[in-house]
LUMVEXFI-462672 format. One record per residue: chain; x, y, z of N, C-alpha, C, O, CB in turn; residue number from 1. Coordinates in nm, 2 decimals, padded with zeros to 4 digits. Glycine has a CB too. Layout:
A|X|Y|Z|X|Y|Z|X|Y|Z|X|Y|Z|X|Y|Z|NUM $
...
***
This chain:
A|-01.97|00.88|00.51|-01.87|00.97|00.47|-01.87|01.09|00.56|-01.97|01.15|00.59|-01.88|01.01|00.32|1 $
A|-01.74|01.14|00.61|-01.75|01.23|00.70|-01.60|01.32|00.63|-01.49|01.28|00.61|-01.75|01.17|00.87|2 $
A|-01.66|01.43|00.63|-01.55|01.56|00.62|-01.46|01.58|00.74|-01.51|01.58|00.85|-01.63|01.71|00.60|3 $
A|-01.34|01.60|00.73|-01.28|01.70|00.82|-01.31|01.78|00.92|-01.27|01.77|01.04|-01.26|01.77|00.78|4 $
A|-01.41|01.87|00.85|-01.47|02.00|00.97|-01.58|01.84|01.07|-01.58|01.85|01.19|-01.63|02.20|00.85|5 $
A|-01.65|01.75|01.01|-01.70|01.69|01.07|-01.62|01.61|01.17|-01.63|01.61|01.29|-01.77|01.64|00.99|6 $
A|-01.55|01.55|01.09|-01.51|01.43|01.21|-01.41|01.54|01.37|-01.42|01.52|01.49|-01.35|01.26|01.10|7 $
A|-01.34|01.66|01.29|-01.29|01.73|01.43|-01.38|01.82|01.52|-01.36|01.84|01.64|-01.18|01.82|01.40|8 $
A|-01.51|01.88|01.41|-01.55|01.98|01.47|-01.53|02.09|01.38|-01.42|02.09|01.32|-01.48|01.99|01.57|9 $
A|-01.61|02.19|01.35|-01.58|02.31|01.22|-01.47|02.39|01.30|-01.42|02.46|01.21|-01.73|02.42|01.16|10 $
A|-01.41|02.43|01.41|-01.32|02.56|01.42|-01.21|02.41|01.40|-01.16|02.38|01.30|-01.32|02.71|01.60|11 $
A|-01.20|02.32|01.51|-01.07|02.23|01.45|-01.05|02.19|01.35|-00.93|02.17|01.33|-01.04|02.14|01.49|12 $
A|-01.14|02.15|01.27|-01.12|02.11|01.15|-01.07|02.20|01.01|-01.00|02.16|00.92|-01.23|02.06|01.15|13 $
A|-01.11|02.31|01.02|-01.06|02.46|00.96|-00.90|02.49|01.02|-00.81|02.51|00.94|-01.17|02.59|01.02|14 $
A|-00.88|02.49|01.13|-00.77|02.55|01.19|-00.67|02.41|01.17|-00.63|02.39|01.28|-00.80|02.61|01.36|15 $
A|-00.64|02.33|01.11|-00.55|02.15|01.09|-00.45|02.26|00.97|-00.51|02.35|00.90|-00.70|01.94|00.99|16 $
A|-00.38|02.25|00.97|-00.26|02.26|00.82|-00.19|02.12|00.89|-00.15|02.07|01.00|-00.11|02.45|00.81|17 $
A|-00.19|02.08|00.72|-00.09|01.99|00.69|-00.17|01.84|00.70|-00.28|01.85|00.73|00.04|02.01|00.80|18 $
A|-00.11|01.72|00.66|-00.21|01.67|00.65|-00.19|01.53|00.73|-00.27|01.44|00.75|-00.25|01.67|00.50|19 $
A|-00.06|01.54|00.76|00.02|01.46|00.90|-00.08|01.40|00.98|-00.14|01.30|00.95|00.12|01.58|01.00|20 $
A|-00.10|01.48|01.10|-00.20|01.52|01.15|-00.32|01.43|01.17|-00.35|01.36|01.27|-00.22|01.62|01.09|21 $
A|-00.41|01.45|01.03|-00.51|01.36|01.01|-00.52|01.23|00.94|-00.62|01.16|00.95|-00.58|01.42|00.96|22 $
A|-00.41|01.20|00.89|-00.38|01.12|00.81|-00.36|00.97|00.94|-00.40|00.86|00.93|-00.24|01.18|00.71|23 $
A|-00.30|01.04|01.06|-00.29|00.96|01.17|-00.34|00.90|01.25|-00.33|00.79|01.31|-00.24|00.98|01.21|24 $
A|-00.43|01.04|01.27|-00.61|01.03|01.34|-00.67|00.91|01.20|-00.65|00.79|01.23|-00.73|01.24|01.34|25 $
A|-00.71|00.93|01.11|-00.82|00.87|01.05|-00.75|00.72|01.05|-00.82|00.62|01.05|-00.87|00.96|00.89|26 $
A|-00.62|00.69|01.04|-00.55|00.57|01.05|-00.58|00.48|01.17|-00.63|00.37|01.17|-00.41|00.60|01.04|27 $
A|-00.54|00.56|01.28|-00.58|00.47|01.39|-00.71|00.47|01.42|-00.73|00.44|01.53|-00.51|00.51|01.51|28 $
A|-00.84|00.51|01.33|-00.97|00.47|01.39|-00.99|00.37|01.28|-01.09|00.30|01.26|-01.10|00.60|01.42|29 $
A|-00.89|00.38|01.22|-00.91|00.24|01.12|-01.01|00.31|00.97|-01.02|00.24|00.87|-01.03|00.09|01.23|30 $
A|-01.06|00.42|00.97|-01.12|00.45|00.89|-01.01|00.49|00.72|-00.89|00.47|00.69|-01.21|00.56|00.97|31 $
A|-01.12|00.53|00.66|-01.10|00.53|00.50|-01.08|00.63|00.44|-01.18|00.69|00.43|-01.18|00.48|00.43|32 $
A|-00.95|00.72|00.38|-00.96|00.81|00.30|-00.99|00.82|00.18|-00.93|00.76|00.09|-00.88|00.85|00.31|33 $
A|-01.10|00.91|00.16|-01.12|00.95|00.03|-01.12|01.07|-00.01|-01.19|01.15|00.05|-01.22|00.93|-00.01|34 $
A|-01.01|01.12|-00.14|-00.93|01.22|-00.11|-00.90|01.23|-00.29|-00.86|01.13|-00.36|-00.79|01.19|00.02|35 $
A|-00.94|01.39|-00.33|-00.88|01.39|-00.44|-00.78|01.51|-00.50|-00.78|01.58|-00.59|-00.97|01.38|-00.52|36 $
A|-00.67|01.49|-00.35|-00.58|01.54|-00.35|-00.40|01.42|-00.37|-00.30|01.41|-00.30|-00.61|01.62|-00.24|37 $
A|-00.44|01.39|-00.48|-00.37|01.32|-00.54|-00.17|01.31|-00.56|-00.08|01.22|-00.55|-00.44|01.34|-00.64|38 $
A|-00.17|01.42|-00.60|-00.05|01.46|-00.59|00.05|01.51|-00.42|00.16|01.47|-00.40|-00.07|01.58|-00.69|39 $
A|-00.05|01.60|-00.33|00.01|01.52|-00.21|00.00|01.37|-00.15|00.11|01.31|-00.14|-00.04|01.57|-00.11|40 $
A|-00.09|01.33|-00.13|-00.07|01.20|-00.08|-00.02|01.07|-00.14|-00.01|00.96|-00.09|-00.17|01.17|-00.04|41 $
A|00.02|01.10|-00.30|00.10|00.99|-00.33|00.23|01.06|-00.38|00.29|01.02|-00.48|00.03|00.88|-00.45|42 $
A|00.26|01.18|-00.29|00.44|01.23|-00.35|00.44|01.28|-00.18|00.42|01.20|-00.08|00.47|01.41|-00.53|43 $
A|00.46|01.36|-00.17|00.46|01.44|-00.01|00.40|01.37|00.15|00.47|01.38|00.25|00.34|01.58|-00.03|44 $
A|00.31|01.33|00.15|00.25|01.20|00.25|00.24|01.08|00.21|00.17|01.01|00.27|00.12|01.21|00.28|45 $
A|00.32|01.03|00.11|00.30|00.88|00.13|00.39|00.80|00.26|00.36|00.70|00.33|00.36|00.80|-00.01|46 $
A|00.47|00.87|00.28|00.58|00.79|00.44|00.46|00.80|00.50|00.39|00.69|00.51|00.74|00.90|00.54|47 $
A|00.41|00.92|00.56|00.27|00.91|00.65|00.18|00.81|00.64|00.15|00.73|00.73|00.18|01.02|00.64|48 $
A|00.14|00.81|00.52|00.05|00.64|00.51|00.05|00.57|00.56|-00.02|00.54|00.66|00.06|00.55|00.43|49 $
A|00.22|00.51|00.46|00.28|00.38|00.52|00.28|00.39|00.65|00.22|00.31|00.71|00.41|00.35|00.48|50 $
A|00.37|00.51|00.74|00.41|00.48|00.87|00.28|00.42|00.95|00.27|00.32|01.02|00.49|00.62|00.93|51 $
A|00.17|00.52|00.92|00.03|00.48|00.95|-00.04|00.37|00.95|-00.09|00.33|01.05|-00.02|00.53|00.90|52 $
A|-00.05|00.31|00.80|-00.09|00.22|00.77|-00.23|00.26|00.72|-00.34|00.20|00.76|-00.08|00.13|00.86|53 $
A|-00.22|00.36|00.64|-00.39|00.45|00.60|-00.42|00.37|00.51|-00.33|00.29|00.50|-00.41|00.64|00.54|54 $
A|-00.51|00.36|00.44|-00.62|00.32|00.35|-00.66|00.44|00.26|-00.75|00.51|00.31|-00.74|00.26|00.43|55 $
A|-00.63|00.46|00.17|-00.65|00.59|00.10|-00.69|00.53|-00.07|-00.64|00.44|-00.13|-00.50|00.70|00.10|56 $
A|-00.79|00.61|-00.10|-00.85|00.58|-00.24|-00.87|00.74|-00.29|-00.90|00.84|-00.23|-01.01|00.50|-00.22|57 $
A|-00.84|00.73|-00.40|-00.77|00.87|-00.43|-00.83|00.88|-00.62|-00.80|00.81|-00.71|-00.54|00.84|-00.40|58 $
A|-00.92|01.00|-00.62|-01.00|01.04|-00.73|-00.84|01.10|-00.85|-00.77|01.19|-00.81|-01.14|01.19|-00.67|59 $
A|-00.80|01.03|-00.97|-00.71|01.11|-01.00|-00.68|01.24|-01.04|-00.59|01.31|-01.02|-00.68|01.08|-01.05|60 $
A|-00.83|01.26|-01.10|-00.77|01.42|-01.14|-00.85|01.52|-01.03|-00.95|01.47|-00.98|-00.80|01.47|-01.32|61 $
A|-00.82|01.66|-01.00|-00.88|01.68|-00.89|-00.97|01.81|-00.96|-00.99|01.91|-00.89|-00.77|01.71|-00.75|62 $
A|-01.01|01.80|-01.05|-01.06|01.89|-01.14|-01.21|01.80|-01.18|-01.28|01.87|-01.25|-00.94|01.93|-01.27|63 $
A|-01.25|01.70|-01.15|-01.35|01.60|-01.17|-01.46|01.66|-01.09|-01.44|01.68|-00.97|-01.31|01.45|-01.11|64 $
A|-01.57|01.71|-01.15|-01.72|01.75|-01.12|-01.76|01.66|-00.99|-01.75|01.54|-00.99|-01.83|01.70|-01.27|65 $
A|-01.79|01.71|-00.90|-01.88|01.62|-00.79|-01.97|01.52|-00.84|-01.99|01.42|-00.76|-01.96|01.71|-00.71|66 $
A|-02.04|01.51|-00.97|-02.07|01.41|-00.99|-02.03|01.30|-01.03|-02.06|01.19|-00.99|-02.11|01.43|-01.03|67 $
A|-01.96|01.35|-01.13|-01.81|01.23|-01.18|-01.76|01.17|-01.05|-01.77|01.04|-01.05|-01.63|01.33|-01.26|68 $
A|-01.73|01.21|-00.98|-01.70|01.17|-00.86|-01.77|01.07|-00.80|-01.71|00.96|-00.76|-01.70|01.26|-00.78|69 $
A|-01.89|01.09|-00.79|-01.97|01.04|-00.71|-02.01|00.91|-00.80|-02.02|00.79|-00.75|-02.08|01.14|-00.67|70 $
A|-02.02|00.93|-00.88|-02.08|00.82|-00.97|-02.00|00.71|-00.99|-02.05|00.60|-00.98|-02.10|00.87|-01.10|71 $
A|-01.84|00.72|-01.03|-01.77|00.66|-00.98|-01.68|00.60|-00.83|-01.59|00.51|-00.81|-01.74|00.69|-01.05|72 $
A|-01.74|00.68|-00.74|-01.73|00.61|-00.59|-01.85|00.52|-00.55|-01.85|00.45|-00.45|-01.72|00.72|-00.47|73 $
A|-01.96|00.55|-00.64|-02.08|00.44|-00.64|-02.06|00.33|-00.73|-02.06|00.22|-00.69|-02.23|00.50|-00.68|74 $
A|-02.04|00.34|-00.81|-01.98|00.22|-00.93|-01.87|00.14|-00.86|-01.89|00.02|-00.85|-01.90|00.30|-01.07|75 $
A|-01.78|00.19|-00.82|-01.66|00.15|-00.71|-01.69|00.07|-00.60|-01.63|-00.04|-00.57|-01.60|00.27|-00.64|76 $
A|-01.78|00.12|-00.54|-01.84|00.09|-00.35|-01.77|-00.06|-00.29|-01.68|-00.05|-00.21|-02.07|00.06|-00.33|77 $
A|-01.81|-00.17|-00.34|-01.79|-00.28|-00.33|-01.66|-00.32|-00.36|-01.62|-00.42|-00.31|-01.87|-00.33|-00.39|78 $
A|-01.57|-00.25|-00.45|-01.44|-00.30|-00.45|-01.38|-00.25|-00.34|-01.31|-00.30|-00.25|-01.36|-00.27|-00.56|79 $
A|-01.42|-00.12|-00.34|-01.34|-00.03|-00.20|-01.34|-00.09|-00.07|-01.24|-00.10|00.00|-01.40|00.11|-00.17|80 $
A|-01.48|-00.15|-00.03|-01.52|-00.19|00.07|-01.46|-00.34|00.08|-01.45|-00.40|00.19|-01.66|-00.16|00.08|81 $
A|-01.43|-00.40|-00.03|-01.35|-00.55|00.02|-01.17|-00.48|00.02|-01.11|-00.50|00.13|-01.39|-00.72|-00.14|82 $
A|-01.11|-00.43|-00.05|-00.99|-00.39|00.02|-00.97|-00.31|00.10|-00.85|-00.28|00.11|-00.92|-00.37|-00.03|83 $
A|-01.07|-00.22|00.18|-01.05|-00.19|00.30|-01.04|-00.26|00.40|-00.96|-00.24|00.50|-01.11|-00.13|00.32|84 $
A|-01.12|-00.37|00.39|-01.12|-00.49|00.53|-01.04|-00.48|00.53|-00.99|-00.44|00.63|-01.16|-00.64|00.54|85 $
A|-00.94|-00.51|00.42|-00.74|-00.57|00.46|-00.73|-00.45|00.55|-00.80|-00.35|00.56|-00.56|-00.58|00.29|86 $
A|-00.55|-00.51|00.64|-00.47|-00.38|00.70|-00.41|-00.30|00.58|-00.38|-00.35|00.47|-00.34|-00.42|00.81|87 $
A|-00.39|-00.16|00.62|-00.30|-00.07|00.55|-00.17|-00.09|00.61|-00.14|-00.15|00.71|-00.35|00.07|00.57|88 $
A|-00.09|-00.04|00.53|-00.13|00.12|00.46|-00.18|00.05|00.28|-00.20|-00.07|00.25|00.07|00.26|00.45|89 $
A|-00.19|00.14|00.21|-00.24|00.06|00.07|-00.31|00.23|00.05|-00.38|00.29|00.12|-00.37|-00.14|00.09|90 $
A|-00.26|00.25|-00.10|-00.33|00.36|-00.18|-00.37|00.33|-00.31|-00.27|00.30|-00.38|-00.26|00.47|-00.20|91 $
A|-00.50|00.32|-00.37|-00.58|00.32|-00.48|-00.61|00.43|-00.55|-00.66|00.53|-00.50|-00.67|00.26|-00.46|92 $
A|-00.60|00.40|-00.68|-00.66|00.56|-00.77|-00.77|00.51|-00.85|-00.75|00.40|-00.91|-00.54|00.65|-00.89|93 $
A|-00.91|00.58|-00.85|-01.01|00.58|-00.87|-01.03|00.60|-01.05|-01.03|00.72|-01.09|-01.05|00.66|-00.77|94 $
A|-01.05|00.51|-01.13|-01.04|00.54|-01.28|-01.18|00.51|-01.32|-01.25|00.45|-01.23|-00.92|00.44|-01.37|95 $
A|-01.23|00.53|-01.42|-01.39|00.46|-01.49|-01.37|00.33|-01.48|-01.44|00.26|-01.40|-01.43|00.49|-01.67|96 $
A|-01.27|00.28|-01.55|-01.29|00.07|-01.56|-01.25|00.05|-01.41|-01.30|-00.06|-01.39|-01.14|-00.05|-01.70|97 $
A|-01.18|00.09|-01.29|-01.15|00.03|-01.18|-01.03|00.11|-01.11|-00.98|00.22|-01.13|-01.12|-00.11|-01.21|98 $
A|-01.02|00.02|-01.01|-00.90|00.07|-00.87|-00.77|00.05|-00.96|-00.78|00.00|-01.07|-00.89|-00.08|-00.69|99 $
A|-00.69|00.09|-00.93|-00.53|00.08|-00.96|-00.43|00.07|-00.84|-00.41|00.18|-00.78|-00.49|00.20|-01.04|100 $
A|-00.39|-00.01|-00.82|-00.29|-00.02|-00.71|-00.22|00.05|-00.69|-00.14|00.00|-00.76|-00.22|-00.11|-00.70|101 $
A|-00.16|00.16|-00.64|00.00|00.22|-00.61|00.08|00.21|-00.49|00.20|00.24|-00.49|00.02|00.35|-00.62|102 $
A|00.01|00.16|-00.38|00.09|00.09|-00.26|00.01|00.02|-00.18|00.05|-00.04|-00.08|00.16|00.18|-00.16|103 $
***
């Protein structure tokens, strides 16, 4: 799992608005968003996705304790990791009983 400030660098990765941008980068290295900013990327960036073809897995509420989180992206691991193999674009939301499809 790599942050932002990580994968660009901390001043590029701080200095990015918008989420265009990365959504395109992380697409074409083929990698995986995990993101619990929910309400942009499945209303405001979903064209980006698609146009992309991102892979996004998406915590629903964004108010969820880092643990909650974590616990269910470990509980998860194995589903995530067999529908990531497929191509994108494709967005999942992260619930206690499982994935939920929305593109």
């Amino acid at each position: 799992m790599v942050t932002m400030a990580g994968y660009y660098g901390e001043q590029v990765g701080q200095s990015i608005t918008g989420d265009t941008r990365w959504i395109e980068d992380i697409a074409a290295e083929g990698l995986v968003i995990l993101s619990k900013d929910n309400d942009s990327l499945c209303g405001l960036h979903k064209p980006d996705i698609e146009e992309h073809g991102a892979k996004v897995f998406i915590f629903p509420k964004a108010n969820a304790s880092g643990q909650t989180m974590a616990e269910r992206f470990v509980k998860h691991r194995h589903r995530i990791a067999s529908r990531a193999k497929k191509d994108g674009p494709m967005i999942y939301r992260l619930y206690p009983e499982g994935l939920k499809k929305i593109l």
